[in-house]
C-alpha positions as CSV (number, residue, x, y, z in Angstrom):
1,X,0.0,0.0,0.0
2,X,1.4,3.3,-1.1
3,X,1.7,6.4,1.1
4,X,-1.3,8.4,2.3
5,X,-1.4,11.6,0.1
6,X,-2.1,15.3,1.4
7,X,-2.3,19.2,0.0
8,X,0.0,21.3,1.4
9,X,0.0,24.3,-0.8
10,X,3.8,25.6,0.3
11,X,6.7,22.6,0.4
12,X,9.5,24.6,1.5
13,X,12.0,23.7,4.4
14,X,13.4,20.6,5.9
15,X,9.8,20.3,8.5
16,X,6.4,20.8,7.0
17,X,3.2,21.0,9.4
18,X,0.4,19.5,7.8
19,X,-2.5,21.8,10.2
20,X,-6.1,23.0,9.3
21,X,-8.7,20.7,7.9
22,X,-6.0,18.3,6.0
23,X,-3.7,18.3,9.1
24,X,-7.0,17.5,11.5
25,X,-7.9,14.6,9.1
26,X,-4.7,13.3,8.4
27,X,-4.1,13.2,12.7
28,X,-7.8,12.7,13.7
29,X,-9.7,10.7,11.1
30,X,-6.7,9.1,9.3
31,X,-5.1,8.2,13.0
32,X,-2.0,8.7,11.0
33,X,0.9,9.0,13.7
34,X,5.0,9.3,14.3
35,X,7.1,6.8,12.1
36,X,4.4,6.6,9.5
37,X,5.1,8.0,6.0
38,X,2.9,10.1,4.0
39,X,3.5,12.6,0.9
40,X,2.3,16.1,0.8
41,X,1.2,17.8,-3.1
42,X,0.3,21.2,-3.7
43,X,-1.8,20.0,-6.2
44,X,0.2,21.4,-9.2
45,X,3.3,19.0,-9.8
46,X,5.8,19.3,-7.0
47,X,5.5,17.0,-3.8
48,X,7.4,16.6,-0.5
49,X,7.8,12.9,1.3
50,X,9.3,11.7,4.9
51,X,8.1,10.4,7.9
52,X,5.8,12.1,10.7
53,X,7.4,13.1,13.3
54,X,5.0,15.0,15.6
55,X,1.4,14.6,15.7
56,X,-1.5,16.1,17.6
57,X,-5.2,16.9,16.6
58,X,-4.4,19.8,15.6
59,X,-1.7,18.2,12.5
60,X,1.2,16.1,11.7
61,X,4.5,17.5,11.3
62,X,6.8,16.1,8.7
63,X,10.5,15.3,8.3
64,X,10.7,15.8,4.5
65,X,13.6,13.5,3.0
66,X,12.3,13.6,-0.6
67,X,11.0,15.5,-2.8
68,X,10.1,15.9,-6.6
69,X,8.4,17.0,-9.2
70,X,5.9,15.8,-11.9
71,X,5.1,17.5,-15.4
72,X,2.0,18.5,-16.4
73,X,0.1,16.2,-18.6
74,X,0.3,16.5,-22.8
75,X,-1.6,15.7,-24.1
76,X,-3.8,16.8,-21.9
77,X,-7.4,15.2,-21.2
78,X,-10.6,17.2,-21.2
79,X,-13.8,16.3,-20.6
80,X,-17.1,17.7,-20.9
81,X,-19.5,16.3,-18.2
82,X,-22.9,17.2,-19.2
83,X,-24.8,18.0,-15.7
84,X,-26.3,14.2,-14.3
85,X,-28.5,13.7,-12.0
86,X,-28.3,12.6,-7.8
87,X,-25.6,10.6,-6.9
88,X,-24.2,10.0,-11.1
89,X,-22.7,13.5,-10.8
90,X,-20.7,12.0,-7.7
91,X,-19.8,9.2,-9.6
92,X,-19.0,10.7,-12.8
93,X,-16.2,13.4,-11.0
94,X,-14.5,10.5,-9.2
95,X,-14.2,8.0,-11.4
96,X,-13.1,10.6,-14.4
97,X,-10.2,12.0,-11.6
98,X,-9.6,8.6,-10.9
99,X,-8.7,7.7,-14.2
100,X,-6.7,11.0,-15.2
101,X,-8.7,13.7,-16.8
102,X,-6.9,16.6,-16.2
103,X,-9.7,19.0,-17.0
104,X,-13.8,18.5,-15.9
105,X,-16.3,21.1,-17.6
106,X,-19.7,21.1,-16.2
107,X,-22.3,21.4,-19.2
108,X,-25.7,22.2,-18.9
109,X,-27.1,20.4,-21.6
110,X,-30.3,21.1,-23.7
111,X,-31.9,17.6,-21.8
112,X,-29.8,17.6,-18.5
113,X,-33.0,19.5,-16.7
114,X,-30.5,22.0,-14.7
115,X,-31.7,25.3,-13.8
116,X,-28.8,27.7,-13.2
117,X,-29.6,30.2,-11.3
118,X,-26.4,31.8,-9.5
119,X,-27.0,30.2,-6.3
120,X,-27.5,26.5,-7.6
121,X,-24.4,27.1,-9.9
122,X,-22.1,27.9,-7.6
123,X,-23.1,25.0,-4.7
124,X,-22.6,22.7,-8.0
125,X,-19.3,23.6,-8.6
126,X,-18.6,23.8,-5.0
127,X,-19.5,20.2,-5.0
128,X,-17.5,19.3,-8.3
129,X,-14.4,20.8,-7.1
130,X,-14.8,18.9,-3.5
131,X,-15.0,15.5,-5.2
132,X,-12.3,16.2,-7.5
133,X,-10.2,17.0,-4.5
134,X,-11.0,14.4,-2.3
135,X,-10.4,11.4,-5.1
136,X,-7.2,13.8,-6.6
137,X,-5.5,12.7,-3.2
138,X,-7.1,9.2,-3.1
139,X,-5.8,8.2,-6.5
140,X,-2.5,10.1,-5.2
141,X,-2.4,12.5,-8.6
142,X,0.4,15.1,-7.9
143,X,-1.7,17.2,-10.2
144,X,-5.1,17.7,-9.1
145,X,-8.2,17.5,-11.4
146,X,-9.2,20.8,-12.0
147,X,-13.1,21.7,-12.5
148,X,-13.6,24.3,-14.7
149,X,-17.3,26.5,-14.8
150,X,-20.7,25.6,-15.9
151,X,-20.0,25.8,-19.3
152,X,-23.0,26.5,-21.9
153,X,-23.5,24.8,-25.2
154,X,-21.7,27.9,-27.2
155,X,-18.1,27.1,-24.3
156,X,-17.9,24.0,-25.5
157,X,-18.1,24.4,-29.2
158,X,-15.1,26.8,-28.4
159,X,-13.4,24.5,-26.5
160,X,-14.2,21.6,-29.4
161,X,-12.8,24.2,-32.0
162,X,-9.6,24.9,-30.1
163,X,-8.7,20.7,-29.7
164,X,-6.2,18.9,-30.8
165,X,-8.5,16.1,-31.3
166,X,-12.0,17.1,-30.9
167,X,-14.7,14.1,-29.3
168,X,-18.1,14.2,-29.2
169,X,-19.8,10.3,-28.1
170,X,-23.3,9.5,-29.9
171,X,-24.9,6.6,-29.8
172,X,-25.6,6.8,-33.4
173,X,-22.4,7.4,-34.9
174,X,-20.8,5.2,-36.9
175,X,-17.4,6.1,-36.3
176,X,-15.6,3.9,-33.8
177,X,-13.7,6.1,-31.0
178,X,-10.7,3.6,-31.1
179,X,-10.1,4.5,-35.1
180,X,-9.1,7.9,-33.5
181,X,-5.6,8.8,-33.6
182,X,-4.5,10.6,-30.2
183,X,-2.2,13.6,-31.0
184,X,0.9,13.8,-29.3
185,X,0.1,16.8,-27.3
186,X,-2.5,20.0,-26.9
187,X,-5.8,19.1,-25.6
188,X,-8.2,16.3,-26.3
189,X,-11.3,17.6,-25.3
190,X,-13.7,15.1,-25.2
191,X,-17.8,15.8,-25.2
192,X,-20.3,13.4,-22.6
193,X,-23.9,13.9,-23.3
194,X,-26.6,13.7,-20.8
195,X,-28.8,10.5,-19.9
196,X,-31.0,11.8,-22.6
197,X,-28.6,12.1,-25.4
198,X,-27.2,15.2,-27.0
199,X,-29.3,16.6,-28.5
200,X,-29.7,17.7,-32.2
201,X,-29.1,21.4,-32.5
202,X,-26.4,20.7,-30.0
203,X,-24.7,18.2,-32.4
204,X,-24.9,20.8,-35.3
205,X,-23.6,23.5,-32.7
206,X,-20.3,21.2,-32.0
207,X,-19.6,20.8,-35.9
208,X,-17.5,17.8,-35.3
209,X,-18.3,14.2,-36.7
210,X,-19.4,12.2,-33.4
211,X,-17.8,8.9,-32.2
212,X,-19.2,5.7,-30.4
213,X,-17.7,3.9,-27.7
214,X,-19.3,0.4,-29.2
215,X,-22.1,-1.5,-29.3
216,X,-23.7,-1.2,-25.4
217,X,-24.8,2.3,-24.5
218,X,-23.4,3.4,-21.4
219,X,-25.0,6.1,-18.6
220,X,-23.2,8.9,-18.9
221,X,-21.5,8.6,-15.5
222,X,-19.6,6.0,-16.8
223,X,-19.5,6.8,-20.7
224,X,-16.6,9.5,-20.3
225,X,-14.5,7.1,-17.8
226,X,-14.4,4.7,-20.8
227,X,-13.6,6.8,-23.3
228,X,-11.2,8.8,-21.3
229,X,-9.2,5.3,-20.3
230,X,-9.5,4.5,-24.1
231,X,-7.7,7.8,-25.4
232,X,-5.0,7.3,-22.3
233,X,-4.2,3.9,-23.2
234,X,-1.4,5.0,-25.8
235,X,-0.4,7.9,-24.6
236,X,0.1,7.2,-20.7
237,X,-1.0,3.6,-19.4
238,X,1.9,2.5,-21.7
């Protein structure tokens, strides 16, 4: 079993005190105490290891004796989450960090039923980001999953026009995702539809010939996981 991971957003000096909410988990929750190991991130590449060396439930302190440094992902993966529903959106954000997307956009989808008004935009995102966090440091990613705004129909056909490789999954295309050749860097930005399908004016909006993942349809909590571990398979899982 590898070492516990926690943010720490400064990882200077010989001694780091892992305090606030991470520091109370890590010491409280975690039970994580001297002589154990554990690595600290900032989230953005560089990470500091060593053993504890002091804890209380107020933190851990830490006796770094290694550190380094990881580059940002290239290509890099982006994926376009359009808004599910209950516990999906959960599962969708975890299991998309968990498998490496480097960016998650929030659509609201002609058929994903979500009103955005200020208020319920910004406890969405609130949510996203938390998740993306929380399974950031459980799949011990020294670059965190970022979660970028709610992004409309009009964001995304930017975001598609600016790609590398553009993606866009429909059940009824008849171009198989795994004819796709992944581009040696820049972003793949890859499109999930809602539980209800993209819909057509949407598709015409995107102006990019759709893909299918094969011949089961998946929910789209899980539809952007598979594809995302598709398009990483030659490029990092090698």
């Amino acid at each position: 079993m590898g070492v516990a991971v926690f943010f720490h957003p400064g990882l200077g000096g010989d001694e780091l005190v892992l305090d606030g909410p991470e520091g109370r988990h890590a010491a409280v929750v975690r039970r994580i105490g001297p002589g154990e190991r554990i690595r600290l991130t900032d989230g953005q590449g560089t990470w500091a290891e060593g053993p504890v060396v002091g804890a209380s439930k107020a933190g851990l302190t830490v006796a770094v004796d290694e550190r380094g440094t990881v580059a940002a992902a290239d290509p890099r993966v982006v994926v376009v989450q359009a808004l599910p529903k209950g516990e999906r959106a959960e599962l969708a954000v975890e299991m998309l960090t968990e498998v490496g997307a480097d960016v998650i956009v929030p659509w609201n989808a002609e058929r994903s039923q979500f009103r955005a008004n200020p208020e319920r935009v910004e406890k969405t995102l609130a949510k996203w980001r938390a998740w993306a966090f929380e399974a950031s440091k459980q799949s011990r990613r020294s670059w965190f999953a970022e979660v970028a705004p709610l992004a409309s129909t009009a964001d995304v056909a930017e975001r598609l026009a600016r790609a590398a490789l553009p993606v866009v999954l429909h059940e009824e295309a008849t171009v198989p995702l795994a004819s796709l050749d992944v581009p040696p860097s820049g972003d793949i930005v890859l499109v999930i539809g809602p539980e209800g399908g993209i819909a057509p004016a949407e598709l015409k909006t995107f102006d990019v010939e759709p893909v299918r993942l094969g011949d089961t349809v998946l929910r789209t909590s899980t539809a952007g996981v598979a594809a995302a571990a598709a398009l990483l398979a030659p490029t990092r899982w090698t």
